[in-house]
C-alpha positions as CSV (number, residue, x, y, z in Angstrom):
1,X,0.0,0.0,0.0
2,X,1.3,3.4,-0.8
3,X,1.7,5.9,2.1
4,X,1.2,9.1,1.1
5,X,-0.7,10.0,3.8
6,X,-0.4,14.1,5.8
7,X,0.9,14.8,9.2
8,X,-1.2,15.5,12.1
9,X,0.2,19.5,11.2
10,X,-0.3,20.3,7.5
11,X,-1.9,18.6,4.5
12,X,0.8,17.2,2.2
13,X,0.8,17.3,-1.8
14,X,2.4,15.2,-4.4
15,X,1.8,13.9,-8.1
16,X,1.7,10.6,-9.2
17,X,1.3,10.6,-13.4
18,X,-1.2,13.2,-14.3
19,X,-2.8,13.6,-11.2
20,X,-2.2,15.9,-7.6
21,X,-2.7,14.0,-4.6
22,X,-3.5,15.6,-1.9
23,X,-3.7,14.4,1.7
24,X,-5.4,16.0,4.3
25,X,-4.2,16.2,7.9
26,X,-6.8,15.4,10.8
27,X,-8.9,18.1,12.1
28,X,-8.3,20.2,8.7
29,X,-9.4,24.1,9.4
30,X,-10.2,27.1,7.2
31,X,-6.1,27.9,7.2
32,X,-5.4,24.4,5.7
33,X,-8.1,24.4,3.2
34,X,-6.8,28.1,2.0
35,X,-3.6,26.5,1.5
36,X,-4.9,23.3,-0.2
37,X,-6.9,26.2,-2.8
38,X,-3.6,28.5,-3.3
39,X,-1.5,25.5,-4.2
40,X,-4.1,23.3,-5.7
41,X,-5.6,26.0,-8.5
42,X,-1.6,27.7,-8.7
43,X,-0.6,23.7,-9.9
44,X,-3.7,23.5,-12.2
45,X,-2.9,26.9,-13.5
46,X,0.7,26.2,-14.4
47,X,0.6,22.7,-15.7
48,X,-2.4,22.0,-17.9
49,X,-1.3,18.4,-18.6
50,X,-2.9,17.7,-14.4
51,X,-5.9,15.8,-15.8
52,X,-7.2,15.7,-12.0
53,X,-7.1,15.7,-8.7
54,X,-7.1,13.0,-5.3
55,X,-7.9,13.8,-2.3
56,X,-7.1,11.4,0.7
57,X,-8.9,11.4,3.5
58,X,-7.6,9.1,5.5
59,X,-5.9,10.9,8.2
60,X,-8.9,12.7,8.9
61,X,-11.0,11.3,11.7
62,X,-13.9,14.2,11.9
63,X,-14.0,17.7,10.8
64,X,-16.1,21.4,11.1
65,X,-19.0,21.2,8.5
66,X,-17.9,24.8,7.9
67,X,-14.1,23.6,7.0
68,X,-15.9,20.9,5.0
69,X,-17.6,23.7,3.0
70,X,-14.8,25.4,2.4
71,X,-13.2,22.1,0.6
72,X,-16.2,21.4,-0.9
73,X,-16.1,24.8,-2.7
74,X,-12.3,24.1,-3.8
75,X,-13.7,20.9,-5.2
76,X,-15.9,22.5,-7.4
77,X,-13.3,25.2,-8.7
78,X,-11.1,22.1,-10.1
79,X,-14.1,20.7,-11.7
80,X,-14.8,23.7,-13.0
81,X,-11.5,24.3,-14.1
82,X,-12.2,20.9,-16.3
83,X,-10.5,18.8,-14.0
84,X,-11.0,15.1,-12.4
85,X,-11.8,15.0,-8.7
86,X,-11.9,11.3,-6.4
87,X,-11.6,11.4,-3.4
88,X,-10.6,8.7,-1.1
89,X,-9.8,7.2,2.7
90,X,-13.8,9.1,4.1
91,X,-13.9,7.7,7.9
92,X,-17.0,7.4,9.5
93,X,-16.9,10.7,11.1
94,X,-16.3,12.4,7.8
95,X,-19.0,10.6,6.4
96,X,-21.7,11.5,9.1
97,X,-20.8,15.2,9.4
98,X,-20.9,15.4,5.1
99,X,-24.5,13.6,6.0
100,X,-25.9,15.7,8.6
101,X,-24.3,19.3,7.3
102,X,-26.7,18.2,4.0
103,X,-23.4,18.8,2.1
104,X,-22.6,16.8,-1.2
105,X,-18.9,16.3,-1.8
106,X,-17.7,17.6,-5.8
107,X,-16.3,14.6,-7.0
108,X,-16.0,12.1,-10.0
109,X,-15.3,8.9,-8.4
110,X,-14.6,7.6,-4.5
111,X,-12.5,5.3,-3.6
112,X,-11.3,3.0,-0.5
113,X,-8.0,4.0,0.0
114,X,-5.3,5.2,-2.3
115,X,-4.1,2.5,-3.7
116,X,-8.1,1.9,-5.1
117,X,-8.0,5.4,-6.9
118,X,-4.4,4.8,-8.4
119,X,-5.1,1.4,-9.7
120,X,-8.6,2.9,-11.6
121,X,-5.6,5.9,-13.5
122,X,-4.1,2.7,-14.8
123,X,-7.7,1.6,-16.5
124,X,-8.2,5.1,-17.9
């Protein structure tokens, strides 16, 4: 299994192929998300050959519906931008606030884990 998963501190980024992965650090706030936008649209702005984005959710045990907002709206800039968004690693508590805040998470497809997502760029 590949481990490219954030620090308790500061979501991390990489790129694997054609696609940014991007993993979230538990308890994400509105600082972290304004980071993930500035570097996320900056990457898809200067490289037009990023055919998506990943977003791993795996450190994350429960988060802010308002934080969760905030990504969401990030999410939908790199769709809009004509870009791919799965996301992948959603704990339970991720899962339950996204159902009770009534939010709907941007994305194209979910995966388990990681390793799930990376194995479906290799059947594109």
């Amino acid at each position: 299994m590949m481990d490219l998963s954030a620090s308790d501190q500061q979501a991390s980024f990489n790129r694997i192929g054609d696609h940014l992965i991007v993993a979230l650090p538990n308890n994400f706030d509105a600082d972290d998300v304004s980071q993930l936008e500035d570097h996320v649209l900056h990457q898809l702005n200067l490289n037009k050959r990023i055919r998506g984005v990943i977003v791993d959710f795996a450190a994350v045990h429960s988060t802010d519906p308002g934080d969760l907002a905030r990504l969401n709206q990030c999410l939908l800039a790199v769709r809009l931008l004509g870009r791919q968004v799965r996301l992948c690693g959603i704990n339970p508590g991720v899962a339950a606030v996204t159902i009770r805040s009534g939010q709907q998470l941007h994305h194209d497809r979910i995966g388990f884990d990681i390793d799930d997502l990376l194995g479906d760029l290799n059947d594109d």
